[in-house]
C-alpha positions as YAML, in Angstrom:
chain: A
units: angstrom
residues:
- id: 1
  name: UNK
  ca: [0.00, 0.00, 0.00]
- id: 2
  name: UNK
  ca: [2.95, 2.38, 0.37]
- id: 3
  name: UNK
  ca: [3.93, 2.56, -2.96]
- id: 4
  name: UNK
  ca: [0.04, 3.61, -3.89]
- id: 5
  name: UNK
  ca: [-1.19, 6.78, -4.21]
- id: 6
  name: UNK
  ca: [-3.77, 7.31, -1.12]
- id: 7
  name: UNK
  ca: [-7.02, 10.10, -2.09]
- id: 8
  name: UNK
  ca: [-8.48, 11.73, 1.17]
- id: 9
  name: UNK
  ca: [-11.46, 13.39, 0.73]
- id: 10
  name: UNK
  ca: [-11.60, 16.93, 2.83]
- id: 11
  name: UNK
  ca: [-14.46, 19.10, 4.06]
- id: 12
  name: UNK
  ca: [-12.96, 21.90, 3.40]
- id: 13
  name: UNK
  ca: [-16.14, 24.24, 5.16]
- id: 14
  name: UNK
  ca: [-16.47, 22.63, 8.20]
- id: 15
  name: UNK
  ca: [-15.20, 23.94, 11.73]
- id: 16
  name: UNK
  ca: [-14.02, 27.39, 12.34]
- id: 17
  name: UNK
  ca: [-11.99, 29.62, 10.10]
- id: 18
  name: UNK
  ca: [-12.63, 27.50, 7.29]
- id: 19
  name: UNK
  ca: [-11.43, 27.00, 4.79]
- id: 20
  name: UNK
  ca: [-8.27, 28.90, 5.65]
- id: 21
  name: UNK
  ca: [-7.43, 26.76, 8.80]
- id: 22
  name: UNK
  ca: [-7.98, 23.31, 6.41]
- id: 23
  name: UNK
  ca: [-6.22, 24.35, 3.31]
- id: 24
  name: UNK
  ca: [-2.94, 25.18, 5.34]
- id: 25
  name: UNK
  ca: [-3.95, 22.43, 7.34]
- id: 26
  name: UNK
  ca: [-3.12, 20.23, 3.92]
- id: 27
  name: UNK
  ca: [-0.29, 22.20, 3.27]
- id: 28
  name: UNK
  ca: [1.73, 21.12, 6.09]
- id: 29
  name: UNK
  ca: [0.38, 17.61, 5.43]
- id: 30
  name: UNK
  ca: [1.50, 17.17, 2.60]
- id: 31
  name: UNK
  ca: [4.76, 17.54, 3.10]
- id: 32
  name: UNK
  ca: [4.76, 15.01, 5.59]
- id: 33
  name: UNK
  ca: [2.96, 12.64, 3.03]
- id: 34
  name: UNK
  ca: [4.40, 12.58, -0.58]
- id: 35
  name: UNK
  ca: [2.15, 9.84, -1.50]
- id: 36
  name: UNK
  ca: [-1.57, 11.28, -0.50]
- id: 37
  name: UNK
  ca: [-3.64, 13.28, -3.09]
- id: 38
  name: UNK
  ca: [-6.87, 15.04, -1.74]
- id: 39
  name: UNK
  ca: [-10.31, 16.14, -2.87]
- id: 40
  name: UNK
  ca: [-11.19, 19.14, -1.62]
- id: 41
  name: UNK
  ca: [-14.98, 19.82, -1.11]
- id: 42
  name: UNK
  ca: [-16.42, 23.63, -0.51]
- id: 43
  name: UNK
  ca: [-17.06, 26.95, -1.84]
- id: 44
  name: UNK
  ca: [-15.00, 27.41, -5.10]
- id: 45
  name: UNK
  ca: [-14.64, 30.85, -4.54]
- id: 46
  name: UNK
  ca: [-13.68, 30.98, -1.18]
- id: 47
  name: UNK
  ca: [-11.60, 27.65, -1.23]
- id: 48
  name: UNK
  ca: [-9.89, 29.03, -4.85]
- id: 49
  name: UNK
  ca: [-8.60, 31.79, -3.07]
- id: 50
  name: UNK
  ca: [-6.94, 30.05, 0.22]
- id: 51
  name: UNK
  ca: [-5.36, 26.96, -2.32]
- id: 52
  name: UNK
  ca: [-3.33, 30.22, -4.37]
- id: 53
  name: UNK
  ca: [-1.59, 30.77, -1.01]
- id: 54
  name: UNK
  ca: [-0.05, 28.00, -1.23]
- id: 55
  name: UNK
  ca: [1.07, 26.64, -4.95]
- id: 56
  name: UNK
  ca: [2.80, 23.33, -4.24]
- id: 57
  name: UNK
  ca: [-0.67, 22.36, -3.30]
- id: 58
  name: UNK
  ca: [-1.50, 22.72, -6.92]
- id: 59
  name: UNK
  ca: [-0.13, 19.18, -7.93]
- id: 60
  name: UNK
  ca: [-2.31, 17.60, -5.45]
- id: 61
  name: UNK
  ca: [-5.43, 18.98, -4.85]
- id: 62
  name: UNK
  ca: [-8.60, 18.43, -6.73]
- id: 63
  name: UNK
  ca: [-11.63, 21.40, -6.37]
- id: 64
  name: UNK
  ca: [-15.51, 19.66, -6.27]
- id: 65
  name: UNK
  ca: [-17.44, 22.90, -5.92]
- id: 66
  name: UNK
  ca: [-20.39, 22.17, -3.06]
- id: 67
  name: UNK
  ca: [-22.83, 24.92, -2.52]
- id: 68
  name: UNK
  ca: [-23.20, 24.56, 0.81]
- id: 69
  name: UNK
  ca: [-22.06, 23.76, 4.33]
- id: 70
  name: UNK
  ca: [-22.97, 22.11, 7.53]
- id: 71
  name: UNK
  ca: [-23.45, 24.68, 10.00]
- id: 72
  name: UNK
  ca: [-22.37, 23.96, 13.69]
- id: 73
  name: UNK
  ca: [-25.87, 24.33, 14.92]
- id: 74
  name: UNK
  ca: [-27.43, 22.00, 12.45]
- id: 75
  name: UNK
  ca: [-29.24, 18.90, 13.35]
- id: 76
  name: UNK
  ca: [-28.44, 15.32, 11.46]
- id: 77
  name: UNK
  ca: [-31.73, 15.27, 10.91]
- id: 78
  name: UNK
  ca: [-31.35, 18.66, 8.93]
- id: 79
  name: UNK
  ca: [-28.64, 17.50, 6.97]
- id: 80
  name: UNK
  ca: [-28.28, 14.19, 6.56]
- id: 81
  name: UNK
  ca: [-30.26, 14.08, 2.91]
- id: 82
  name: UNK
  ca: [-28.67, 17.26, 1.74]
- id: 83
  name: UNK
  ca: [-26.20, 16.29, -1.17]
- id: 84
  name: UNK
  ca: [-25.37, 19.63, -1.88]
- id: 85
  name: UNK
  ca: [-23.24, 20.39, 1.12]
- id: 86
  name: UNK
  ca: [-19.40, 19.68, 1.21]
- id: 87
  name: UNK
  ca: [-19.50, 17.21, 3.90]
- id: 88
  name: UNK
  ca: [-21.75, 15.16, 2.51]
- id: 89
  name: UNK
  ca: [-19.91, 15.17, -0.87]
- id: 90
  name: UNK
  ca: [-16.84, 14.58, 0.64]
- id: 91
  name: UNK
  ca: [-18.39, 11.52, 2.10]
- id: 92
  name: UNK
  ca: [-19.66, 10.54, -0.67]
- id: 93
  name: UNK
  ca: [-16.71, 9.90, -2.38]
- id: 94
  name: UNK
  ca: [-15.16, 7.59, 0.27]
- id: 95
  name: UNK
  ca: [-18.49, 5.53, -0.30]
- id: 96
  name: UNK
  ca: [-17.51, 5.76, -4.53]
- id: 97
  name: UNK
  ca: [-14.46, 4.46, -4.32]
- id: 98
  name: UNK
  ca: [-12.88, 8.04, -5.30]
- id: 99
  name: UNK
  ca: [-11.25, 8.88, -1.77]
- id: 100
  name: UNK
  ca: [-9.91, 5.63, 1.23]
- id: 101
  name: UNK
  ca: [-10.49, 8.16, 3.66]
- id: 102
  name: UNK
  ca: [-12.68, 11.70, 4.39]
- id: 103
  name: UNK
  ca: [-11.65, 14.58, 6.55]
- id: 104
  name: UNK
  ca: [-13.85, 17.01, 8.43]
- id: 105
  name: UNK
  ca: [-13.17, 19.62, 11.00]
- id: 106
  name: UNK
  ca: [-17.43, 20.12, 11.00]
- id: 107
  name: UNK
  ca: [-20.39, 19.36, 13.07]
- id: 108
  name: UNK
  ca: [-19.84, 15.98, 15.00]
- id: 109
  name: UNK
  ca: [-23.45, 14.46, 14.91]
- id: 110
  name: UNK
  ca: [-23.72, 15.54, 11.37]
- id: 111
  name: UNK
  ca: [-20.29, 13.63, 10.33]
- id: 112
  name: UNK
  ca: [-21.58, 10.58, 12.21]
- id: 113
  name: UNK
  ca: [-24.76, 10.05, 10.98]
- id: 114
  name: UNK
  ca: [-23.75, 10.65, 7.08]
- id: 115
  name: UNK
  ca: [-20.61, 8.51, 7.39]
- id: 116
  name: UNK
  ca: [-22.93, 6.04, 8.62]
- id: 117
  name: UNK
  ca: [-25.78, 6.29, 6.00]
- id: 118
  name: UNK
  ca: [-23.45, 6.41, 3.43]
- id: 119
  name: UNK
  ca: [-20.87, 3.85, 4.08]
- id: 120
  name: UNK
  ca: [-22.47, 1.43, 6.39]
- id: 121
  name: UNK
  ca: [-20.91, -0.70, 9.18]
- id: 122
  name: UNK
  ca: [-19.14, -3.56, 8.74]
- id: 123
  name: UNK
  ca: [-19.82, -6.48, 8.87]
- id: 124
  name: UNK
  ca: [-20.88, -8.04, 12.17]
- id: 125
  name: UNK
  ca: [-20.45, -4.74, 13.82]
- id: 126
  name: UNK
  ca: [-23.80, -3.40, 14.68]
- id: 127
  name: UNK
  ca: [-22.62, 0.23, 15.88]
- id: 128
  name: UNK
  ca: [-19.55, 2.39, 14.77]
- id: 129
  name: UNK
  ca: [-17.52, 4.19, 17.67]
- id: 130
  name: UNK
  ca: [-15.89, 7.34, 18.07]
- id: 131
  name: UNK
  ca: [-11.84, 6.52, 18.93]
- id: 132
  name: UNK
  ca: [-9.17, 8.98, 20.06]
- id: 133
  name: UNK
  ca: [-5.52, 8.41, 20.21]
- id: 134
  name: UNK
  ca: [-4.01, 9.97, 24.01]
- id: 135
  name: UNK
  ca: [-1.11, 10.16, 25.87]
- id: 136
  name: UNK
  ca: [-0.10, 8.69, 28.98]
- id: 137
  name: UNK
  ca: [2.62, 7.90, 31.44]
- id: 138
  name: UNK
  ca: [4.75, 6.15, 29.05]
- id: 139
  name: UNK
  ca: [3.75, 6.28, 25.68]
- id: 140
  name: UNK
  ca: [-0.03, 6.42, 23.73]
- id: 141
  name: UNK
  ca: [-3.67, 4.55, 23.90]
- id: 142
  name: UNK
  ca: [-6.76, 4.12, 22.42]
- id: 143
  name: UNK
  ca: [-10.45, 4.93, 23.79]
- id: 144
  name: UNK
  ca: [-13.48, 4.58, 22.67]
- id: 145
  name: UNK
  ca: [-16.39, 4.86, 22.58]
- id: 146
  name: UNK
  ca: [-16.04, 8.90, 23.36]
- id: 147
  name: UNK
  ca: [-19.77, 10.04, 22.26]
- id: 148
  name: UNK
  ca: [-21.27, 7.99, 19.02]
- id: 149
  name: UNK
  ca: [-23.30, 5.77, 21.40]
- id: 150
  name: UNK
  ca: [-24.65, 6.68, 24.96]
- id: 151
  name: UNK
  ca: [-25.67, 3.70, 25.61]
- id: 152
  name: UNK
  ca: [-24.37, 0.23, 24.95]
- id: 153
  name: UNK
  ca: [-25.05, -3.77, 25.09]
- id: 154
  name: UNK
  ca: [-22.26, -6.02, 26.13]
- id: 155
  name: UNK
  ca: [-22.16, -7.33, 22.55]
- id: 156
  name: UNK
  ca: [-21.14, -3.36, 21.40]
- id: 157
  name: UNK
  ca: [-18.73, -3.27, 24.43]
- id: 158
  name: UNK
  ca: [-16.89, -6.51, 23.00]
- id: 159
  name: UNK
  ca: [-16.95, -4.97, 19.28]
- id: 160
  name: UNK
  ca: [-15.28, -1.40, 20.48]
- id: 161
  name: UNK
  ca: [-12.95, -3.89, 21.96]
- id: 162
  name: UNK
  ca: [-11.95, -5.88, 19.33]
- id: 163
  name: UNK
  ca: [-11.91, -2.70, 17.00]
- id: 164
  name: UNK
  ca: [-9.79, -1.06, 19.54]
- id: 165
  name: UNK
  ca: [-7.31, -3.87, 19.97]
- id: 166
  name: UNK
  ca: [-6.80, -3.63, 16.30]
- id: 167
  name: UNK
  ca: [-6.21, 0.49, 16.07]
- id: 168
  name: UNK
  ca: [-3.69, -0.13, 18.66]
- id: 169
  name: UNK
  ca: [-1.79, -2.62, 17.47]
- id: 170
  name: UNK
  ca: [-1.25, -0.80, 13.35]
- id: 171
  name: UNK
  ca: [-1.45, 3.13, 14.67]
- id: 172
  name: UNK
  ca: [0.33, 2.70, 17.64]
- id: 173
  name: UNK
  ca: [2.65, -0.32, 16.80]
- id: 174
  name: UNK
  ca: [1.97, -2.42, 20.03]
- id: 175
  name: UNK
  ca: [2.44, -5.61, 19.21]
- id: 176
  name: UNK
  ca: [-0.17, -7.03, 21.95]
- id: 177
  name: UNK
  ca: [-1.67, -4.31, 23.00]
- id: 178
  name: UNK
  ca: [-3.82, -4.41, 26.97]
- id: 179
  name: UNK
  ca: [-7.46, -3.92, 27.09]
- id: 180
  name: UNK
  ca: [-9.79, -3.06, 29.63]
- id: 181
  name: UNK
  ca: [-13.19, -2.03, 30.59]
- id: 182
  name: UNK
  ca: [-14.05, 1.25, 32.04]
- id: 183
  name: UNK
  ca: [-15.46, 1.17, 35.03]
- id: 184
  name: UNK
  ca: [-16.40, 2.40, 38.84]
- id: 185
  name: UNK
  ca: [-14.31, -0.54, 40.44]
- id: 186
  name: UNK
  ca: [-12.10, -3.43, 39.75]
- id: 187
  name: UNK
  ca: [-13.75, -6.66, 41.29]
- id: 188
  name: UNK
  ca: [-15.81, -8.55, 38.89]
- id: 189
  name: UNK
  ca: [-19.44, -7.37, 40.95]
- id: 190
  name: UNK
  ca: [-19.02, -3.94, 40.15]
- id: 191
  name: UNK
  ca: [-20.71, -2.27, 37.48]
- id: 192
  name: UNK
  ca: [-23.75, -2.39, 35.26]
- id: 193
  name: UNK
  ca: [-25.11, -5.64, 33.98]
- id: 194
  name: UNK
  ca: [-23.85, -5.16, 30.18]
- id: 195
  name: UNK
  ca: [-20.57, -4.16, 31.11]
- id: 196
  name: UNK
  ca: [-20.37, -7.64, 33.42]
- id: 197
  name: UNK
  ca: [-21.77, -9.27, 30.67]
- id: 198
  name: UNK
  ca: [-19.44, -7.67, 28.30]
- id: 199
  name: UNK
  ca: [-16.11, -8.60, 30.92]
- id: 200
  name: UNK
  ca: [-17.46, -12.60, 30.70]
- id: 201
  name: UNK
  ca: [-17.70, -12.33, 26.99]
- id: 202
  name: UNK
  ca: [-14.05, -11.01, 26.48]
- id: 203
  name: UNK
  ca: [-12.36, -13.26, 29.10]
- id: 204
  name: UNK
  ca: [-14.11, -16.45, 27.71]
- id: 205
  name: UNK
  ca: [-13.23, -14.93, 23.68]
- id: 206
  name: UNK
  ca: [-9.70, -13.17, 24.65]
- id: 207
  name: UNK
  ca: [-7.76, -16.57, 22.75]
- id: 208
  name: UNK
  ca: [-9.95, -16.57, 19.33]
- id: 209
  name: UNK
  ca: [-9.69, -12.77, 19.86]
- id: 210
  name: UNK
  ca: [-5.94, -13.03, 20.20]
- id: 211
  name: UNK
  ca: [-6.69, -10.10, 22.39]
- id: 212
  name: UNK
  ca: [-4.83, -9.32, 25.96]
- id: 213
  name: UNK
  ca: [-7.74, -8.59, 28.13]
- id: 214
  name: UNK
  ca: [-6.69, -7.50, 31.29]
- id: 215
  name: UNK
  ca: [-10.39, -6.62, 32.86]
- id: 216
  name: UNK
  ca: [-11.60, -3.47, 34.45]
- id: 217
  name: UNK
  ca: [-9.40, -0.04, 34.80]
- id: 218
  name: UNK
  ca: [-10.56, 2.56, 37.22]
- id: 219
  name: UNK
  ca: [-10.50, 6.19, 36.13]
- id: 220
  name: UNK
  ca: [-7.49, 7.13, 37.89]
- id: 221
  name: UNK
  ca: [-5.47, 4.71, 36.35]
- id: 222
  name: UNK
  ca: [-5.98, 5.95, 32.60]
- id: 223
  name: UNK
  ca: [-2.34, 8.24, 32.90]
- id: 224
  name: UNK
  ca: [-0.75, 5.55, 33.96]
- id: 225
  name: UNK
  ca: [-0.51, 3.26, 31.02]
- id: 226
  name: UNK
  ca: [-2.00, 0.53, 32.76]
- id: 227
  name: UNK
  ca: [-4.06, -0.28, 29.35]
- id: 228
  name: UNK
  ca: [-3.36, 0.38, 25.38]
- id: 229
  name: UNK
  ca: [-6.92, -0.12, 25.17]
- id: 230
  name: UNK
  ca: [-10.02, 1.57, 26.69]
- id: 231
  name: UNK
  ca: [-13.29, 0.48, 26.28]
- id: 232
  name: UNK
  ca: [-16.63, 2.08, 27.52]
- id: 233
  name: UNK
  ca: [-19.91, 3.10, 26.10]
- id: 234
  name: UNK
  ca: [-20.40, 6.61, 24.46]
- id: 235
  name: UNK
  ca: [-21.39, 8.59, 27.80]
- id: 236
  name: UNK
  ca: [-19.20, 7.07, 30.24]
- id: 237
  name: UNK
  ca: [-15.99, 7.96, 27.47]
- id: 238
  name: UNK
  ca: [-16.94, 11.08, 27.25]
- id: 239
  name: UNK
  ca: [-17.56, 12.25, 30.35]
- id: 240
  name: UNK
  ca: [-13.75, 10.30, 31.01]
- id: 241
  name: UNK
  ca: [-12.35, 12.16, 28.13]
- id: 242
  name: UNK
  ca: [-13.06, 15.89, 29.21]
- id: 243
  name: UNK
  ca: [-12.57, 15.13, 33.13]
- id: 244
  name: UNK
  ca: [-9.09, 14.54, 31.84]
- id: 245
  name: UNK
  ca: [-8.66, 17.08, 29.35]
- id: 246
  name: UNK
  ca: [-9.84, 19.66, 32.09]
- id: 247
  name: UNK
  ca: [-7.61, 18.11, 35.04]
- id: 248
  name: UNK
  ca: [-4.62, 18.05, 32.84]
- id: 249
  name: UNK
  ca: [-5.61, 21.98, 31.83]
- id: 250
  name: UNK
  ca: [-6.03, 22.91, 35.72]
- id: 251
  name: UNK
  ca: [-3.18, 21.39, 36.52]
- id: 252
  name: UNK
  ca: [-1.03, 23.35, 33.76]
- id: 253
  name: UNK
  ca: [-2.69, 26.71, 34.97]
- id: 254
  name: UNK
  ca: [-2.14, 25.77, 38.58]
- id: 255
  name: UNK
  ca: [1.40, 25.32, 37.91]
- id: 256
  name: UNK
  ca: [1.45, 28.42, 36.03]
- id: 257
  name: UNK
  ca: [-0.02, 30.50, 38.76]
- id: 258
  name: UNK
  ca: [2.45, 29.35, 41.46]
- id: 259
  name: UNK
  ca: [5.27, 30.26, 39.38]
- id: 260
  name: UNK
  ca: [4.51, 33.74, 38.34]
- id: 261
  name: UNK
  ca: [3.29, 34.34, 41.96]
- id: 262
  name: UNK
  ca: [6.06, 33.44, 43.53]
- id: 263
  name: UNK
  ca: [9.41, 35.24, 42.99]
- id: 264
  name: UNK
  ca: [11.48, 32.93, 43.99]
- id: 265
  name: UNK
  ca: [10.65, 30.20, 42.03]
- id: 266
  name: UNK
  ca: [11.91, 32.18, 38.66]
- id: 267
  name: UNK
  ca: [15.08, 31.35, 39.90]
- id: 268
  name: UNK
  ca: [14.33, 27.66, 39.34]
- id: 269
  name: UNK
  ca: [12.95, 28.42, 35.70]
- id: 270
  name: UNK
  ca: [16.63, 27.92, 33.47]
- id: 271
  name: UNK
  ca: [16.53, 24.27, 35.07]
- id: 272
  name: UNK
  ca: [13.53, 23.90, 34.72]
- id: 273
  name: UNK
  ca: [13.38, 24.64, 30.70]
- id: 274
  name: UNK
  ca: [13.84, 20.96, 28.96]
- id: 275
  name: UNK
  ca: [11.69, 19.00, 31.30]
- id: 276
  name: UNK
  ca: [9.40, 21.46, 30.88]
- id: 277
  name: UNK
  ca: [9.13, 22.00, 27.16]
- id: 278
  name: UNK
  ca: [9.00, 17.93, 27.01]
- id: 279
  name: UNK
  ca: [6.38, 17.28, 29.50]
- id: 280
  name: UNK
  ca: [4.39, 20.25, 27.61]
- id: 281
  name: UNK
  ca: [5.24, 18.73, 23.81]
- id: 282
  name: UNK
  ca: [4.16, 15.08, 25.17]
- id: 283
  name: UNK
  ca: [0.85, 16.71, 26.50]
- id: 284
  name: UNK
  ca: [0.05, 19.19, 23.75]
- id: 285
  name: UNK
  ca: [-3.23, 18.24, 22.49]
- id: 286
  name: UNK
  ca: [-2.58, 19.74, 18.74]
- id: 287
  name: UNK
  ca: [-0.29, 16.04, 18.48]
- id: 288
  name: UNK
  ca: [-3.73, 13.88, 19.31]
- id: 289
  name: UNK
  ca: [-6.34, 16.31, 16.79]
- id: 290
  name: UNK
  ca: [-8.32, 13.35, 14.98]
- id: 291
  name: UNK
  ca: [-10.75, 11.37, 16.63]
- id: 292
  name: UNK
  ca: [-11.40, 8.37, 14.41]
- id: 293
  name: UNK
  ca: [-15.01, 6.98, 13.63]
- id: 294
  name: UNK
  ca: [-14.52, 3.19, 13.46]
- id: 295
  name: UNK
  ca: [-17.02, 0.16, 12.52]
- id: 296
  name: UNK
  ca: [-17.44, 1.77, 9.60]
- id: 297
  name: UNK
  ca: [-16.99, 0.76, 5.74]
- id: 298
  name: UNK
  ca: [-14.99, 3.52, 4.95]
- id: 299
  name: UNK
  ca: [-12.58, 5.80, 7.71]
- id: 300
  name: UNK
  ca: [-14.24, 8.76, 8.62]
- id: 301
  name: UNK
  ca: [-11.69, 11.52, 10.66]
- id: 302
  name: UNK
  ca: [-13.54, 13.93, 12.70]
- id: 303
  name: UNK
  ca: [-10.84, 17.00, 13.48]
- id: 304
  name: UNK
  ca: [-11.69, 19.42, 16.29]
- id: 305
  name: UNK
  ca: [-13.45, 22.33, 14.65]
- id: 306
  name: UNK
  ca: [-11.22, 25.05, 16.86]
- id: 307
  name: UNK
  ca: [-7.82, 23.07, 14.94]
- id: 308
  name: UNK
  ca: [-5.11, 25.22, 13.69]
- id: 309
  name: UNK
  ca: [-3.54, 24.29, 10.42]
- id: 310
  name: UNK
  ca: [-0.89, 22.04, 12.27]
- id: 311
  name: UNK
  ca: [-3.81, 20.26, 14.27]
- id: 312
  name: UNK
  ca: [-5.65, 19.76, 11.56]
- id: 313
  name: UNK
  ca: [-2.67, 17.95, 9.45]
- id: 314
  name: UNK
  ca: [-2.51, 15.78, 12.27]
- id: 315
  name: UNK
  ca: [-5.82, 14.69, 11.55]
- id: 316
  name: UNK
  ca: [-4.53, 14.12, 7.80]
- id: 317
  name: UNK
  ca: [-1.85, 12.20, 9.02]
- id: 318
  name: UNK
  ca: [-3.73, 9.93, 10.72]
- id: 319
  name: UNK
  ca: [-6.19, 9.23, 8.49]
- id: 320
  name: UNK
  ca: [-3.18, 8.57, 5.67]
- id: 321
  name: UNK
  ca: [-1.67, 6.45, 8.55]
- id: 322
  name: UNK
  ca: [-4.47, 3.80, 8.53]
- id: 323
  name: UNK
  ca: [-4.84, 3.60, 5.07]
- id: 324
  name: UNK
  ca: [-1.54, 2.50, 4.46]
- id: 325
  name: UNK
  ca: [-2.22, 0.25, 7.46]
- id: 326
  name: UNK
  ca: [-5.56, -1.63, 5.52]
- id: 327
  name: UNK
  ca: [-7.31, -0.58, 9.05]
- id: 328
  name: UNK
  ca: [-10.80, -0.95, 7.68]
- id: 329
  name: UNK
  ca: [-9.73, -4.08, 5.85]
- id: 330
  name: UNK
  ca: [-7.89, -5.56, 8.84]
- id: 331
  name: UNK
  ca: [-10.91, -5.16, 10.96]
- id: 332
  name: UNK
  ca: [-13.61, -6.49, 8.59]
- id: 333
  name: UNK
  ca: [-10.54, -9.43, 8.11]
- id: 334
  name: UNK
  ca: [-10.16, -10.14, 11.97]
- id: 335
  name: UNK
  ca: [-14.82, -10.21, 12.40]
- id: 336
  name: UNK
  ca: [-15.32, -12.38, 9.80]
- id: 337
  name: UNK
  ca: [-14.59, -15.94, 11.56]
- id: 338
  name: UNK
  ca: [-15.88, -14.41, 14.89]
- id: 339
  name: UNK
  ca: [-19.43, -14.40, 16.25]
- id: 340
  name: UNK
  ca: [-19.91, -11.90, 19.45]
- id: 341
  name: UNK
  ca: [-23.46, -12.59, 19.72]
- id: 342
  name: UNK
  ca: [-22.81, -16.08, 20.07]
- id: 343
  name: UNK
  ca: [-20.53, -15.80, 22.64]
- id: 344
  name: UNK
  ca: [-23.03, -13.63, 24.41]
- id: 345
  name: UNK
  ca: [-25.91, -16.25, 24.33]
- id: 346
  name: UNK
  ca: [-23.46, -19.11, 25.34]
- id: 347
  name: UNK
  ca: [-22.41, -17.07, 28.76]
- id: 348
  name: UNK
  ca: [-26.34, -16.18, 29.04]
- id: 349
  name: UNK
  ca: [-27.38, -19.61, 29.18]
- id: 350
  name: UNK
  ca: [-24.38, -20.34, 31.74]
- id: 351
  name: UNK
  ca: [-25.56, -17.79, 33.70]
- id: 352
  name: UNK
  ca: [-29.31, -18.98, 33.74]
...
């Protein structure tokens, strides 16, 4: 796959200060990847004007005109039928054939529900997830799911798993990569039926899985790289993701304000410098822009709509980064000779 050419399909309207922010965005990207073309969906006025700022794009951008754009505010409801707006064209040509992957910086519920209208989920998955690459103690992991479904079964707790166990192992190169199960508590009682039911179904699948399933993590243990792999339903991610995302932001001001109100400590600021600029490069969350919409016949990238141009070429990266990886493939691959629901019944009937 890496001596292919890879298409990704870009909204180039969606989030703020578009399409300014996205066409520098693919600017930077693609100087980091020599081998991906892109289709760039929007106003061809606006979008025209941005892509002159930058001529080596020239070689390697193509301009679909789309008349109009998914607002912030809109509904999926709204949208989701409207083939006039760039992020449903841009969509539309991962679901062609035209594009292996689509970008969008735009309106979250919108992206969702047209990625899955248009491409479907795979096989044997019955719900796609939203997945995030973060940083931790000692290196990177995967969560999901961090909003696509507030509610889960066991049998979609076992699918983010497998999917999740499979990101990890081609994005962030861990050869057997940990996976647990959010939740309040570590012994087996704890928790909500499905996500009991879902623990039984992974520890009696883990070996046809080929999956290290190591059980429950607690939320204070995320940071600490006790698990590549996170699993919990839509909510419960969520509400995980941005309790750490705002700890790790009050801590940095915290730190912040003790310094400049205390004299003294200036002192300590020259040896303070390179551990400083590495723990604030390893946490900087413009390296971890591109949540990831898995399940899916086709990879859908959902960038944060307040990315920069560098953030959002992270987001391109990424998305090149599985498609040279066969990640849909891989995963549709991996389900086809497995049969969650079966395993589900089986420990149901144990049970009773």
């Amino acid at each position: 796959m890496s001596d292919e050419l890879i298409t990704i399909s870009v909204d180039a309207m969606g989030g703020d200060n578009s399409p300014r922010i996205v066409i520098e965005g693919l600017s930077i990207a693609s100087k980091n990847n020599p081998d991906v073309r892109f289709l760039v969906f929007g106003d061809e006025e606006k979008v025209s004007a941005e892509l002159k700022k930058f001529p080596r794009l020239k070689n390697v951008c193509e301009l679909r005109p789309a008349p109009e754009v998914v607002r912030g505010e809109d509904k999926p409801s709204q949208v989701i039928r409207n083939k006039n707006t760039s992020m449903y064209q841009a969509i539309e040509a991962v679901k062609k054939g035209e594009a292996a992957a689509v970008v969008s910086a735009g309106n979250t519920g919108a992206l969702m529900a047209i990625s899955k209208m248009l491409l479907k989920t795979i096989q044997k998955i019955h719900r796609p997830a939203i997945v995030s690459i973060m940083p931790h103690r000692y290196g990177k992991y995967v969560m999901l799911d961090l909003g696509a479904n507030s509610e889960c079964s066991a049998v979609n707790l076992a699918e983010f798993a497998v999917m999740g166990n499979i990101l990890a192992k081609h994005a962030l190169n861990i050869e057997r990569p940990r996976v647990a199960l959010l939740n309040i508590g570590s012994e087996e009682m704890k928790g909500r039926d499905e996500i009991r039911h879902a623990l039984q179904m992974l520890k009696s699948a883990a070996d046809d899985l080929d999956m290290d399933f190591i059980g429950y993590i607690e939320p204070h243990d995320i940071p600490f790289g006790k698990a590549d792999v996170i699993v919990a339903d839509g909510f419960t991610g969520n509400v995980a993701l941005k309790s750490i995302e705002g700890t790790a932001k009050f801590a940095a001001s915290m730190l912040k304000n003790a310094v400049v109100r205390t004299p003294l400590s200036w002192l300590g600021l020259p040896f303070m410098y390179f551990a400083a600029r590495k723990v604030k490069k390893i946490m900087n969350p413009k390296l971890y822009n591109g949540a990831m919409f898995v399940g899916l016949n086709g990879l859908s990238v959902k960038s944060h709509g307040g990315a920069d141009g560098f953030s959002f070429s992270v987001a391109i990266n990424n998305a090149a980064l599985l498609v040279r990886q066969n990640f849909v493939p891989t995963i549709s691959s991996e389900l086809e000779d497995i049969d969650l629901e079966e395993v589900s019944q089986d420990i149901f009937y144990d049970v009773l």
